[in-house]
N, C-alpha and C positions, 0 to 999 in steps of 0.2 A: 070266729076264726075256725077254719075247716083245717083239722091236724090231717095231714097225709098218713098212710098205714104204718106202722111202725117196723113189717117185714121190710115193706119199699125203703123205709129211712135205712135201716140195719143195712140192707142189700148195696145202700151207697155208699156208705162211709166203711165197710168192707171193703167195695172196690177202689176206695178213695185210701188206704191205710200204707200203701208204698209211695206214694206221693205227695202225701199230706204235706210234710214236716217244710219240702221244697217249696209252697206253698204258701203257706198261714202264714204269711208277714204281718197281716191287720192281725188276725189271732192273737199273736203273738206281743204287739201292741197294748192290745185289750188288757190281757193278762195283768199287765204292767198297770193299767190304767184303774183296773180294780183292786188289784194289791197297796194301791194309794190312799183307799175306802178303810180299809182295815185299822182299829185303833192300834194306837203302838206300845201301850201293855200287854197286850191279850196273850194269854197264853191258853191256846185250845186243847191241848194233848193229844186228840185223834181230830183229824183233819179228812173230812170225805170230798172227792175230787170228784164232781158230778159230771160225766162227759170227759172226762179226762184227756179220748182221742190219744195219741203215739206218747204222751203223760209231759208235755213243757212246764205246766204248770207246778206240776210236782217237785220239778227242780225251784224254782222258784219260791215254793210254800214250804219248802226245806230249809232251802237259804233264810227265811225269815224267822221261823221256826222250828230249829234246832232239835231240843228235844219232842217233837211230835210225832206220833205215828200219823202215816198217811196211807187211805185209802183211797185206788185207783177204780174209778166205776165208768163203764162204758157199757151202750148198747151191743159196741160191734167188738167180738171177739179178737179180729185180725186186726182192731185197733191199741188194745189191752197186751196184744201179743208184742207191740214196738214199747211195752213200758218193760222196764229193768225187770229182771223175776224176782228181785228182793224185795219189792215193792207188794204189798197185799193191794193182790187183782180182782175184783168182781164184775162179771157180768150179769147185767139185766136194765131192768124198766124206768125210768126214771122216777114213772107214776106209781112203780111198786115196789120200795125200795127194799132190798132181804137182810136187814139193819133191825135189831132192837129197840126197839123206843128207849131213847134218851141215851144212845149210845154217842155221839161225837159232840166236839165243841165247835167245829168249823164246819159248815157246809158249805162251800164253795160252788160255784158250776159257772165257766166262761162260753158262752156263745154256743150253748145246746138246748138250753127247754125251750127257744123258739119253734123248735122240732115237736113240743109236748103239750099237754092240757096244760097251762101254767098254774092254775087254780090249784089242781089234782099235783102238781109236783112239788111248790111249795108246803100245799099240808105234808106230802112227806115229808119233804123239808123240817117244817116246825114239827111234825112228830121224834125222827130220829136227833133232831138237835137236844142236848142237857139247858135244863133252866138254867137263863144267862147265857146260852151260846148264840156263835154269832152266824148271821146269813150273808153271804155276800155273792151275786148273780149279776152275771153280764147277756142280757138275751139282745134281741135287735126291734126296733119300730119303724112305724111305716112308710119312712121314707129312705130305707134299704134298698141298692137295688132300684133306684127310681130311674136312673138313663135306661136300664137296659130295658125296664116295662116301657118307657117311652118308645124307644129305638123299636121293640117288636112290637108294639101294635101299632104301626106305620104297615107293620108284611101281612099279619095274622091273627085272630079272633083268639089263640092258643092263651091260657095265663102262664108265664114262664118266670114269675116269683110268688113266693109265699104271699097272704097279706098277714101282718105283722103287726102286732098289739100297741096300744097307745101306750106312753108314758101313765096317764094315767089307768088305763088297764092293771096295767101292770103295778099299780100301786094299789090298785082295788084286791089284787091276786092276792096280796101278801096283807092283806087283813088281821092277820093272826099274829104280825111280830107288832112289836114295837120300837120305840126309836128307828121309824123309816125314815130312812131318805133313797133319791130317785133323784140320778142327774141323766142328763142327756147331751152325748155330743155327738162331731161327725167324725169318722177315720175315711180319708179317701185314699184310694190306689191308682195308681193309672200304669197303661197297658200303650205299647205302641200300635196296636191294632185289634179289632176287635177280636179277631181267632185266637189271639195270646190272653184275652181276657175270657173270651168261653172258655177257655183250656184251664187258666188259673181257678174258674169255679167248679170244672169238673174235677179237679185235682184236692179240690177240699170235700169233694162228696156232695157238694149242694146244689147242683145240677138236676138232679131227676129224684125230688121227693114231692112237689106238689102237685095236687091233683091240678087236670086241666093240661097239662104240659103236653107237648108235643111229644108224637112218639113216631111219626113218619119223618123222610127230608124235606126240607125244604127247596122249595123250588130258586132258582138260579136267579129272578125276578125280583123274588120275593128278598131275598139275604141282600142283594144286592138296593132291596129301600131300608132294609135295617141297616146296613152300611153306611149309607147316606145319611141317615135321622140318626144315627152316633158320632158319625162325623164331625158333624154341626155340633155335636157339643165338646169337638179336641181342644185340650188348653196346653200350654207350652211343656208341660209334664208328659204331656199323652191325652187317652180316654179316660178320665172319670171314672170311676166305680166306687159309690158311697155308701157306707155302712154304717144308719142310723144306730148308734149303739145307747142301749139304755141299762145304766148301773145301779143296782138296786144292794143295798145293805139295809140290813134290821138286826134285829135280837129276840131272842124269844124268852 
């Protein structure tokens, strides 16, 4: 899997940081969906939010647990800036985390190291995690995103999605915990038209991080066969748009 540059990520989800929150409905899903994963003794104490993004989840890993400190960790600066300032903010790398070894009991992260080496962000992961603490990751596989790869390569040779680690990848990545488990479902969204649904993914920042992507217009010809070949797959909801999502929890 070819990671895109990390300036190019940083630079989207920057411009992506006023719009986000209006956005992340499936985000926001997820969130939920992995907080499900979690045992229901666990007390973590410090809780690191990997991607944290405008911080939803924060609210939510508060709500569950009470007395924890939480840390907010984002690439994008101007994403870090929509979290509360009482909240400890850090920016940086996913893959180089500025964390102590064995400092947290929660590592968290929803729908960001698809963005990263997964390999390389889980060992931080299991590095900064305390023996006995827990992992819990929501990244995305490869059938994310499938209408719209469909829909444009009907116009254009361009790749205009990531491609996206297996279920089992992803369970090869996290080699180092134990007690894995790895579920896989779908979240789908639908749009009443395709320009509401480009719009919805520009607005989450995941528009213009992978390589291959367009970077001229397209032609009037061309949008107008990606119309048609999205079309074809409206269901009474709308267009489609599906977000292979793969939940991974372990312990280290």
């Amino acid at each position: 899997m070819n990671q895109p540059p990390k300036e190019r990520i940083r630079r989207a989800f920057e411009g992506a940081a006023h719009s986000y929150d209006g956005a992340a409905r499936v985000q926001r899903v997820v969130c939920g969906r992995l907080a499900l994963g979690l045992p229901a003794m666990m007390t973590p104490g410090i809780v690191l939010d990997v991607g944290c993004g405008t911080g939803y989840a924060l609210q939510l890993l508060q709500r569950r647990f009470p007395p924890a400190n939480l840390i907010a960790f984002d690439l994008s600066p101007a994403m870090l800036a929509k979290v509360p300032p009482e909240r400890h903010r850090l920016a940086g790398d996913a893959e180089h985390l500025p964390l102590a070894t064995a400092a947290v009991g929660l590592y968290w992260s929803s729908l960001t190291l698809q963005w990263c080496n997964l390999p390389r962000a889980l060992a931080e992961a299991h590095r900064v995690l305390w023996p006995g603490g827990r992992l819990a990751v929501a990244t995305l596989g490869p059938g994310t995103f499938a209408e719209l790869r469909a829909a444009f390569a009907a116009a254009d040779p361009h790749r205009h999605t990531l491609d996206f680690l297996t279920p089992e990848a992803v369970a090869a990545a996290a080699a180092g915990f134990v007690d894995v488990r790895v579920g896989r479902e779908a979240q789908v969204a639908y749009y009443p038209d395709l320009k509401s649904l480009l719009r919805a993914i520009k607005e989450i920042g995941a528009n213009q991080v992978g390589s291959g992507r367009r970077t001229g217009l397209m032609s009037r010809g061309a949008w107008q066969r990606v119309e048609a070949a999205y079309e074809a797959r409206r269901q009474p909801a709308g267009l489609p748009l599906t977000y292979d999502v793969i939940l991974l929890h372990g312990k280290k």
